[in-house]
C-alpha positions in Angstrom: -12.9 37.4 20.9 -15.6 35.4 22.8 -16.9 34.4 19.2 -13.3 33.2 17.8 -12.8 31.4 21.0 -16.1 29.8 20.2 -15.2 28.7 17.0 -11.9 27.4 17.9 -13.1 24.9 20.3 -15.6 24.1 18.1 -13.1 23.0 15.4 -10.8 21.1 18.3 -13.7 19.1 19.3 -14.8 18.4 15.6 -11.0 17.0 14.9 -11.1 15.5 18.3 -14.1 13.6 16.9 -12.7 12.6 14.2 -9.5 10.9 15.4 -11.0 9.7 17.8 -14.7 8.5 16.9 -13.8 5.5 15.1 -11.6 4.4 17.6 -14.4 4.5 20.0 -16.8 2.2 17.7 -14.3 -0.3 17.2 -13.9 -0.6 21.0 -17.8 -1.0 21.6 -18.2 -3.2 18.5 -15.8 -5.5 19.8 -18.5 -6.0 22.3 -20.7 -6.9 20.3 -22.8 -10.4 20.4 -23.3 -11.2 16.7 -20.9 -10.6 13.4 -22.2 -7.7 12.4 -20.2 -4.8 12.3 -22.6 -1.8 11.6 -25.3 -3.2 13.9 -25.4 -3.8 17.9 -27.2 -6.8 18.6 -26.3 -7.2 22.5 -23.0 -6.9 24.9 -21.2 -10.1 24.9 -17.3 -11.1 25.6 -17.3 -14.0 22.5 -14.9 -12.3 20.7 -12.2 -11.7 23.1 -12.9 -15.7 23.8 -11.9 -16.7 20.5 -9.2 -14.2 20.2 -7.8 -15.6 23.2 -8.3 -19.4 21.7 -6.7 -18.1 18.5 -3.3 -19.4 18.5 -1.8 -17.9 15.6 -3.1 -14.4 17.0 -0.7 -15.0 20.0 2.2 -16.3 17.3 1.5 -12.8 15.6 1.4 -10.7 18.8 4.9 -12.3 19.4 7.0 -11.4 16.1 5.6 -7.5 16.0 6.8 -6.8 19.5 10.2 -8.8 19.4 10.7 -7.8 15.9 9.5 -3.9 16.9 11.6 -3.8 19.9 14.9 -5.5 18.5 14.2 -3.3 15.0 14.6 -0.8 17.2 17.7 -1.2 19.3 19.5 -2.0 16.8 18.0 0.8 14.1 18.4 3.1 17.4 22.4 2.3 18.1 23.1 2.1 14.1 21.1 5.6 13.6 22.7 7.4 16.7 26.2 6.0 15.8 25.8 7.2 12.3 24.5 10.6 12.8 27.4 11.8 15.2 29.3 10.3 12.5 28.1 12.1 9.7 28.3 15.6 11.8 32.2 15.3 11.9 32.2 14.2 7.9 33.2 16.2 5.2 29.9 18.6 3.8 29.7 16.4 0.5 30.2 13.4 1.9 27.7 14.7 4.8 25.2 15.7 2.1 25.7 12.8 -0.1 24.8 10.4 2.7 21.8 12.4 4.4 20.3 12.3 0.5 20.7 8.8 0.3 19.2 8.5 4.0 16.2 10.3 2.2 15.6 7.5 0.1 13.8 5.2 1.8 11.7 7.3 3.8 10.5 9.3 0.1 9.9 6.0 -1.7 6.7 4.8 -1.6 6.9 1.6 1.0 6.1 -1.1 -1.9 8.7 0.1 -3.8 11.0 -0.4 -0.7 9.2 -4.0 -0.3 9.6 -5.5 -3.7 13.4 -4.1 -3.3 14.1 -5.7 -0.1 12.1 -9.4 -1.6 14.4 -9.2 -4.7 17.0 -8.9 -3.0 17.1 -11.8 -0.2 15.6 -13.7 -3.5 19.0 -13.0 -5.4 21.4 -14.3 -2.5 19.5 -17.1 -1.8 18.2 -16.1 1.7 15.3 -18.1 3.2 12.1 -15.6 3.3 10.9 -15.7 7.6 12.2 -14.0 11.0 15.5 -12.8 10.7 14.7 -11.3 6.7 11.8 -9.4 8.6 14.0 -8.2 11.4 16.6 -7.5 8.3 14.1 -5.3 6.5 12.5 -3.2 9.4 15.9 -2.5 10.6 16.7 -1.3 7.1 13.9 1.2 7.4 13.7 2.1 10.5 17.1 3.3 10.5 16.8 6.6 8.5 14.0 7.5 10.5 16.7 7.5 13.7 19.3 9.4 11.7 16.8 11.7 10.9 15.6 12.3 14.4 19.0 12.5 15.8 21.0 14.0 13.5 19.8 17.8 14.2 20.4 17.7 17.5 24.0 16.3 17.3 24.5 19.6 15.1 23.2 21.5 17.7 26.1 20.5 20.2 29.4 22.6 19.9 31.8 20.3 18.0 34.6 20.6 20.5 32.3 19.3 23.2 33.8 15.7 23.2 37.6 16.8 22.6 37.4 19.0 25.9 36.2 16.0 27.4 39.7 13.8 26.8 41.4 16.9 26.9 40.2 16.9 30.7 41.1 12.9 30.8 38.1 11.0 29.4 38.5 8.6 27.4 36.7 8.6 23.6 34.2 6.1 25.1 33.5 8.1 28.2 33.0 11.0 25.9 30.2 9.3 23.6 28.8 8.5 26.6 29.2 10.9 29.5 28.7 13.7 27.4 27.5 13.5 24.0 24.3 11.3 24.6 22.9 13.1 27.4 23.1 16.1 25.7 21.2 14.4 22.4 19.1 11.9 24.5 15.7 13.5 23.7 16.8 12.7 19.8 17.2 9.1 20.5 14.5 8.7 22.4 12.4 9.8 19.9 13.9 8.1 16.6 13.4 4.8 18.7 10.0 5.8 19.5 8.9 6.4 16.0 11.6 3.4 14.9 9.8 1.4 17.7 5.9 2.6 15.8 6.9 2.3 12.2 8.0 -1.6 13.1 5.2 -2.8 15.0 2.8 -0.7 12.5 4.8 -2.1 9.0 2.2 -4.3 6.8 3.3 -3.6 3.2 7.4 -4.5 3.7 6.3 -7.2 6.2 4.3 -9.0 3.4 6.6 -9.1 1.0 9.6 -9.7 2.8 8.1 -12.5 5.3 7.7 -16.7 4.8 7.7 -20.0 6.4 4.8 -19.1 8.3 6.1 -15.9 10.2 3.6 -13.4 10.1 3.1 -9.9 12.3 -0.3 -8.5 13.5 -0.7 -6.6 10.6 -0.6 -9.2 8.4 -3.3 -11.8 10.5 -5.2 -8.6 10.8 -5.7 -8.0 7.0 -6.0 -11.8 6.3 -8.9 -11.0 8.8 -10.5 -9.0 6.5 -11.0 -11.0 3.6 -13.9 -11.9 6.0 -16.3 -10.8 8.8 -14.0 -11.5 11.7 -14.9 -9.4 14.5 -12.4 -10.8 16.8 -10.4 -7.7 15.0 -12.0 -5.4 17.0 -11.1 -7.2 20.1 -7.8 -7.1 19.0 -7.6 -3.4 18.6 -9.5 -2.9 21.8 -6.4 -4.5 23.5 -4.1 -2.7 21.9 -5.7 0.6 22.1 -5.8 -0.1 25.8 -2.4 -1.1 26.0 -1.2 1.9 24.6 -3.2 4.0 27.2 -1.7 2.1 29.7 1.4 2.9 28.7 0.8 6.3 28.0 -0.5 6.7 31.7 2.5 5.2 32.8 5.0 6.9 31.1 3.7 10.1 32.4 3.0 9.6 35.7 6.1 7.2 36.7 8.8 9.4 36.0 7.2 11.8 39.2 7.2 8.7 41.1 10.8 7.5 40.2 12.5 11.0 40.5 14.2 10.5 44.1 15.1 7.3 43.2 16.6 7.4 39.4 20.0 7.0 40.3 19.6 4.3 42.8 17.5 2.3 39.8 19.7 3.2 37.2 22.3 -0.2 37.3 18.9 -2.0 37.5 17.5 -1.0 35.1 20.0 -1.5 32.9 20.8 -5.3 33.2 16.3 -5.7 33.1 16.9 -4.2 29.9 19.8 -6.8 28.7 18.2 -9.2 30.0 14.9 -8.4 28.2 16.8 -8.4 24.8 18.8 -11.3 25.4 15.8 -13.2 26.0 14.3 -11.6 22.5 17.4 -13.0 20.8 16.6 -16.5 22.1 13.2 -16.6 21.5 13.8 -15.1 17.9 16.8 -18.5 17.5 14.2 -20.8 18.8 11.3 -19.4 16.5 13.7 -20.0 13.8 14.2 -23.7 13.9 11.8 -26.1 12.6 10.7 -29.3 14.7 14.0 -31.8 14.5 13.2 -34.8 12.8 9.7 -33.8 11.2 8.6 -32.7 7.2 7.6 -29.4 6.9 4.9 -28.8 4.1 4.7 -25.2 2.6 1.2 -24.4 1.6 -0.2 -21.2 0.0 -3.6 -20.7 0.2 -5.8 -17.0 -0.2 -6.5 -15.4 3.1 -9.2 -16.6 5.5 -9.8 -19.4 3.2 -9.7 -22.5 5.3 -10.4 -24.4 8.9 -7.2 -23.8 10.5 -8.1 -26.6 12.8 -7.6 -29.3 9.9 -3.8 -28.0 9.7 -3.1 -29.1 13.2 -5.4 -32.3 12.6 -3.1 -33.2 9.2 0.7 -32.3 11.2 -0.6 -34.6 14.2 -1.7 -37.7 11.8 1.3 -37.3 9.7 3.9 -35.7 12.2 4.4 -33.3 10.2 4.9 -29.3 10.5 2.5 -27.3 7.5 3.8 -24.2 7.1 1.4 -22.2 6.3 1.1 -18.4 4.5 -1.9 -16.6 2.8 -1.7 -14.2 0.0 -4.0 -11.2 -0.8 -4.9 -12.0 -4.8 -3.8 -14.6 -7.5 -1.4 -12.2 -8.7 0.3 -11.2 -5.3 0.5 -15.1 -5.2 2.0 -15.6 -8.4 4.9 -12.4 -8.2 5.9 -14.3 -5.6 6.5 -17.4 -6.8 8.2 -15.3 -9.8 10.5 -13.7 -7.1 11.6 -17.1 -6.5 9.5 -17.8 -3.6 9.2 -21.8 -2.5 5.8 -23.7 -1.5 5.0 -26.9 -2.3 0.7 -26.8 -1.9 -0.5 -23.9 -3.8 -4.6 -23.2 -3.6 -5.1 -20.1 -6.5 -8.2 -19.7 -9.2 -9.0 -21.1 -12.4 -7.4 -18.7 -14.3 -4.3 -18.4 -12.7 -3.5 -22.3 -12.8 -4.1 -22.5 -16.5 -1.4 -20.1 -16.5 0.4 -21.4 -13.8 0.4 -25.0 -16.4 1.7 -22.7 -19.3 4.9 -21.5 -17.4 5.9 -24.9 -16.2 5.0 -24.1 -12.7 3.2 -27.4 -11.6 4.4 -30.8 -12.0 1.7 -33.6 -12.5 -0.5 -34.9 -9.7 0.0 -38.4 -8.8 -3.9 -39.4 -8.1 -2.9 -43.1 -7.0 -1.7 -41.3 -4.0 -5.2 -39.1 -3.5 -7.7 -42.5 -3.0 -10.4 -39.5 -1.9 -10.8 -38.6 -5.5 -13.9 -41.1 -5.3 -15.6 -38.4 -3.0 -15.4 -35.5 -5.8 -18.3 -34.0 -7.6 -18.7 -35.1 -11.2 -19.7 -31.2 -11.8 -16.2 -30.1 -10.8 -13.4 -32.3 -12.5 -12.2 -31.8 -15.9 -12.7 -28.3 -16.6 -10.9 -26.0 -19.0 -8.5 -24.6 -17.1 -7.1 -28.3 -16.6 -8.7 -31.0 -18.5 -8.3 -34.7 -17.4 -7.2 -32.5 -13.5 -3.7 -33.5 -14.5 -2.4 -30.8 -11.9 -4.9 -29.7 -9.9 -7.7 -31.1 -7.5 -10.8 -28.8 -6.8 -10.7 -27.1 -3.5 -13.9 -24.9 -3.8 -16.4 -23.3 -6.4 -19.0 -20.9 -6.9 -20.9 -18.6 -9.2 -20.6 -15.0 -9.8 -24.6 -13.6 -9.2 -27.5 -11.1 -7.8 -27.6 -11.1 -4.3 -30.9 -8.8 -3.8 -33.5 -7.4 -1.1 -36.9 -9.7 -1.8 -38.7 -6.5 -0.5 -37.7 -4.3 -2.3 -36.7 -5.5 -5.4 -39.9 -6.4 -8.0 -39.7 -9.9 -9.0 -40.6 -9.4 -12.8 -37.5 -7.5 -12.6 -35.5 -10.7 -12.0 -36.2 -11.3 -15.6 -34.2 -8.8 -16.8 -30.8 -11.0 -15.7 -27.8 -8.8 -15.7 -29.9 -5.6 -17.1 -31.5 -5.4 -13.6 -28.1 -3.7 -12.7 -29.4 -0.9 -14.9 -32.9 -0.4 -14.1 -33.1 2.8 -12.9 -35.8 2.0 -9.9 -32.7 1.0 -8.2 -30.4 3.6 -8.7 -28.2 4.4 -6.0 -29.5 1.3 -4.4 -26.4 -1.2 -6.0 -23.1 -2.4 -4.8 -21.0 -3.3 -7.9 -18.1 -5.9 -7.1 -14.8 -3.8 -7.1 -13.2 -5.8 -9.6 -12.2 -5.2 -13.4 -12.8 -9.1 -14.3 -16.0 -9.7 -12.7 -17.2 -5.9 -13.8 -16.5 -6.4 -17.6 -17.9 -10.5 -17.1 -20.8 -8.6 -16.3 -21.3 -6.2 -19.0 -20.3 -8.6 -21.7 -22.7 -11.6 -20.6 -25.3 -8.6 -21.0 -24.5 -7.9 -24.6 -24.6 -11.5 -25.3 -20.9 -11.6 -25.8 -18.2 -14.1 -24.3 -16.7 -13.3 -21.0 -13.3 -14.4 -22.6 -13.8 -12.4 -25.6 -10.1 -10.8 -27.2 -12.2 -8.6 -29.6 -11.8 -5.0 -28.8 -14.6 -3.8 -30.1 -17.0 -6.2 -28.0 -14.5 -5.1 -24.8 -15.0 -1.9 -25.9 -19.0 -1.9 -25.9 -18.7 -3.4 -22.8 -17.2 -0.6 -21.4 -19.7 1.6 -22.6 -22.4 -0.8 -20.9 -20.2 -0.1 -17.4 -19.7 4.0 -18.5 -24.0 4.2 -18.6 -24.2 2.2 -15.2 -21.9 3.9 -13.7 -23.8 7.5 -14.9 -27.3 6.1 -14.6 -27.3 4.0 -11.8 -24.7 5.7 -9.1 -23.3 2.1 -7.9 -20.9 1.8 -5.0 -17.5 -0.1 -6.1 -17.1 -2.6 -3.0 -14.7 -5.1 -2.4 -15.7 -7.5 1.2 -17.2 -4.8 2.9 -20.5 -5.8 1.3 -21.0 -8.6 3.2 -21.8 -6.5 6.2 -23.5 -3.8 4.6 -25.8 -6.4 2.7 -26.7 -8.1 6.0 -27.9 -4.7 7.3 -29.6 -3.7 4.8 -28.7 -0.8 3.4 -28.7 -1.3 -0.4 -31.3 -3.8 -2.3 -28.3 -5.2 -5.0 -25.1 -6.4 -4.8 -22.8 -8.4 -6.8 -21.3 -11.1 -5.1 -19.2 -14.6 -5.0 -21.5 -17.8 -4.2 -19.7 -18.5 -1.2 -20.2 -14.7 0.3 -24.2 -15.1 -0.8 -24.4 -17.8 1.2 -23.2 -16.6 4.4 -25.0 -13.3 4.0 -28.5 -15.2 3.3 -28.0 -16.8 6.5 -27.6 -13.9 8.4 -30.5 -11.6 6.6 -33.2 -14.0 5.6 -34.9 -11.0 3.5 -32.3 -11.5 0.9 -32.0 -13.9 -2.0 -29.6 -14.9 -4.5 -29.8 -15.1 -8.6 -27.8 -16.5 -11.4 -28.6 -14.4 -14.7 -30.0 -16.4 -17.6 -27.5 -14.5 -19.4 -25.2 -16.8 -18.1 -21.9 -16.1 -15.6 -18.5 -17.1 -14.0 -18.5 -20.1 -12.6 -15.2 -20.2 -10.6 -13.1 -22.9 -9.4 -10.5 -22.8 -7.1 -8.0 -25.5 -7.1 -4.9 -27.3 -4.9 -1.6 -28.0 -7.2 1.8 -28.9 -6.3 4.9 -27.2 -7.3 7.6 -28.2 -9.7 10.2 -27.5 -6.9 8.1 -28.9 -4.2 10.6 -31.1 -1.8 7.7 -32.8 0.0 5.7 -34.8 -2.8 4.5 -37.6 -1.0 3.6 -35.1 1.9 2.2 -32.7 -0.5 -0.2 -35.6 -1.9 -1.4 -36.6 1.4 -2.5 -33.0 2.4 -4.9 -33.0 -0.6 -6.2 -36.5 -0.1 -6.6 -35.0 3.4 -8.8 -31.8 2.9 -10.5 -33.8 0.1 -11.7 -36.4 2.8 -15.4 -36.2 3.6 -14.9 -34.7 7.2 -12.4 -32.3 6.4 -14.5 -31.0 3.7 -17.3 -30.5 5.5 -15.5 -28.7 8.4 -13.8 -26.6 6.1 -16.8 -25.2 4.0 -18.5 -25.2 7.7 -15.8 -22.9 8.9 -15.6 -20.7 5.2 -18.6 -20.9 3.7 -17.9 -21.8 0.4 -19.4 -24.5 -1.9 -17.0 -27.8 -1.3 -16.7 -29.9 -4.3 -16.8 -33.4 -2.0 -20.1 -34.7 -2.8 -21.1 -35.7 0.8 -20.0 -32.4 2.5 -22.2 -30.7 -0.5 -25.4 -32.8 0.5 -25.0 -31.7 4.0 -24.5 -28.1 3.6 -28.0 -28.0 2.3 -29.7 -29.0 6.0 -27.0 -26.5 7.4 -27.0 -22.8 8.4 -25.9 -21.9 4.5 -29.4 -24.2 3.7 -30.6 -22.8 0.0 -27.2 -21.8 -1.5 -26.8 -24.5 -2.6 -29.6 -24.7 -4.9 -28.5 -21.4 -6.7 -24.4 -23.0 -7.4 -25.5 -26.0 -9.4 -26.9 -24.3 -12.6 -23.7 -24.6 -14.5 -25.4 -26.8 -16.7 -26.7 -23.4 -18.4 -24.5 -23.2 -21.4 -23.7 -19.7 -21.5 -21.7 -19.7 -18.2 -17.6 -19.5 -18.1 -14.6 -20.6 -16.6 -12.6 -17.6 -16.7 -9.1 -17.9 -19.3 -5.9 -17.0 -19.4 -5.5 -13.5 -20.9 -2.2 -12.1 -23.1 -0.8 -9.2 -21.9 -2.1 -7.1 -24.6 -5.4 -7.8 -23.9 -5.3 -8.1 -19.9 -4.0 -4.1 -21.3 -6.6 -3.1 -22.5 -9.4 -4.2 -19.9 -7.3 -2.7 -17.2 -6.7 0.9 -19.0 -10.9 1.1 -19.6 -11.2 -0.1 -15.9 -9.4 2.4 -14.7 -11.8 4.8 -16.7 -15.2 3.2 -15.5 -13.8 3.7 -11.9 -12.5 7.7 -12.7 -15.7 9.7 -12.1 
């Protein structure tokens, strides 16, 4: 028995462990002094000071708790009201409705999303606050009728007539009698109604615009980066909830003489707490009287979110701004019928943005900063003559590698390095199908843009014997921090990402195959439905200026394409980068194209094979 008892603990504290672990590194990592977030450099408070200078931190902070907490009043009274409901209903219509309930809490939450965006799409409803609060209240809802449901079936169903049969009324009943006896259900459907709210990230994204975004969604847009002030974020709310926690088991001993006395008090705090919710949430909808508002898209963590509050204050304007995860999240939703008027995506995607008659023409007498472009950067395939677009950043695709560990002869080998077996198990390949088959086709000598199958096809055979010989790690931004400590010699990476990680590891260095690679640009356009085109005009002759593009590739670390900010960059903390970005005069290097469906097919389908091993 001693033995099993033993053993028991030993599991409880090995689960324990695991719950709780990583909860306990985030919180000490949040102290730390520098960016990294695998090694302790020294205790420091700098990333609770910029969290609590981060501004649109405190917006977020304030639409997942008034969103979370009037999701769930309302999902709390709908769900309570419907459950008694459905106890007194026929037993088909009682089991019809409880299977529909089941819906939404079976279907896999983006299928939900995408729903809930086509359908405020279809009717014309503006994406922001209230379609958020709309959409969690939709499924929060079933969770409530869920939680509340059995124990409404519990209660004896001539409960509430014996109550008016002894003179209450139906309202006294409801409320004198059946919700005390089911109060532990509705306390906790609004407890998990409250959680799944202020947790939601996948309905949130889809469903949210004009600028209104919960902590779920700044916290992922924080990831496209190294932002530690995540951690102090989570350290916050980790305490937070122990606080609350504490309080909600210790305050009821303190409170039991005096519950009834409280009760009437407690009760108007708790109107008066939603009521002021509802203002807030009127007052958050409504845009500055009297001003533009400009709707720009741009990727996440992709820009010096000082220069927005710069541009609104020289032009008295309000910019509006959102982020999107990937070119394709961007472009479903402008499919979905989504509205911006600045759009920032990739090469690829405007060329196919131009093909569907997305963009109109830019009007470049109203963007005098055109002088400061690079020569390097206009008038590229994706848009010759830059009739609807004006570069925003560029890069290459390359080598970042470990100068002591990898053998410089090796460098020779280009692309084929990936394969050399002295570095098996020492390689991070980019997680991603274009720049993975880029890769293996500049290799074999074949074009990056190629629509043969059988060169796509030997491609993938090149990524198959990688893959088998060479044990590489599929990464997506999480190799920024594991290059910068060190613990793999290669790693495919963007330019931009290079740079930062050079100038935070000063072992590591940064190559451009001979083979040739993707050089990338990433562009501003404006919409064909924009309703701001002067406005939208003066925000790219804005970023384009010299100071704004040197404060913006300060702040991201990407390659600007204004030729002053360029020059500069090179006596700045990303010094040397800039050395590696301007070999696109080698002719084998690509803009990446446009791909038909058939063929954007068949890479996906063999990419999905590389990655199943």
């Amino acid at each position: 028995m001693k033995k099993k008892s033993f053993f028991t603990r030993f599991y409880v504290v090995i689960c324990l462990a695991f719950f709780y672990l990583p909860i306990l590194v985030t919180m000490i990592f949040s102290f730390n002094s520098s960016k990294s977030l695998t090694n302790f450099t020294g205790f420091s408070l700098r990333w609770y000071e910029e969290l609590l200078n981060n501004v649109e931190v405190y917006k977020a902070v304030y639409v997942s708790l008034s969103i979370a907490i009037l999701a769930t009043v309302i999902s709390t009274v709908l769900g309570t009201i419907t459950a008694i409901g459905l106890s007194r209903s026929r037993k088909v219509v009682r089991e019809l409705l409880l299977n529909v309930n089941n819906f939404p809490i079976l279907n896999p939450e983006i299928v939900t999303a995408i729903g809930l965006m086509l359908l405020f799409s279809s009717i014309g409803m503006r994406k922001g606050y209230t379609t958020m609060l709309l959409a969690h209240i939709a499924f929060c809802t079933p969770y409530v009728i869920t939680s509340v449901y059995p124990k409404v079936r519990s209660l004896d169903p001539n409960l509430a007539n014996a109550a008016m049969d002894l003179g209450a009324t139906p309202y006294q009943a409801l409320t004198k009698v059946i919700l005390p006896m089911i109060k532990e259900g509705v306390f906790a459907g609004a407890l998990l109604a409250f959680t799944m709210s202020f947790d939601d990230f996948v309905i949130s994204y889809f469903v949210s615009g004009n600028g209104v975004k919960n902590i779920s969604i700044v916290v992922y847009n924080m990831t496209k980066r190294i932002n530690p002030t995540i951690n102090a974020l989570s350290t916050i709310v980790i305490v937070v909830i122990i606080l609350v926690l504490l309080a909600a088991n210790i305050v009821p001993h303190l409170r039991k003489k005096s519950l009834n006395r409280n009760h009437r008090r407690n009760t108007v705090i708790a109107v008066v707490l939603v009521a002021a919710l509802c203002t807030l949430m009127i007052r958050m909808g409504i845009t500055a009287n009297g001003k533009h508002v400009l709707k720009v898209y741009n990727a996440g963590e992709y820009m010096d979110l000082s220069l927005l509050e710069q541009f609104e204050e020289e032009y008295n304007c309000t910019v509006v701004y959102e982020t999107f995860e990937s070119n394709e999240m961007m472009y479903t939703k402008l499919a979905a019928g989504e509205t911006y008027d600045v759009l920032i995506p990739s090469d690829y995607m405007i060329e196919r943005l131009i093909k569907e008659d997305y963009l109109q023409y830019l009007d470049w007498d109203l963007i005098p900063n055109k002088k400061n472009l690079m020569e390097d950067v206009v008038n590229k395939r994706y848009d010759p003559g830059n009739r609807y677009s004006c570069p925003y950043f560029w890069g290459t695709v390359g080598i970042l590698y470990d100068t002591t560990v990898v053998d410089p002869e090796d460098l020779d080998d280009g692309w084929e390095l990936l394969r050399n077996p002295k570095y098996n198990g020492d390689l991070y390949m980019y997680d991603s199908e274009r720049d993975s088959f880029m890769i293996a086709l500049k290799a074999l000598g074949y074009s990056m843009n190629t629509t043969d199958f059988d060169e796509i096809d030997a491609a993938y055979e090149w990524l198959i014997e990688q893959r088998d010989t060479m044990a590489p790690i599929y990464a997506g931004d999480d190799v920024i921090d594991n290059m910068i400590s060190g613990n793999k010699a290669l790693a495919v990476v963007y330019s931009g990402d290079a740079s930062y990680i050079i100038s935070e590891n000063e072992d590591l260095d940064y190559l451009t195959p001979s083979q040739g690679t993707n050089v990338w640009y990433d562009a501003m356009v404006i919409t064909r439905d924009c309703s701001e085109t002067d406005l939208a005009h003066a925000f790219i002759n804005f970023m384009i200026s010299e100071e704004s593009a040197l404060s913006n590739t300060a702040e991201v670390g990407y390659t600007p394409t204004v030729s002053s900010a360029f020059e500069e960059m090179k006596e700045s903390d990303y010094a040397g980068i800039s050395s590696y970005v301007p070999q696109i005069e080698n002719p084998k290097n690509e803009i990446f194209g446009y791909q038909e469906p058939k063929v954007k097919q068949r890479y996906a389908e063999l990419w999905t094979k590389v990655k199943a091993q």
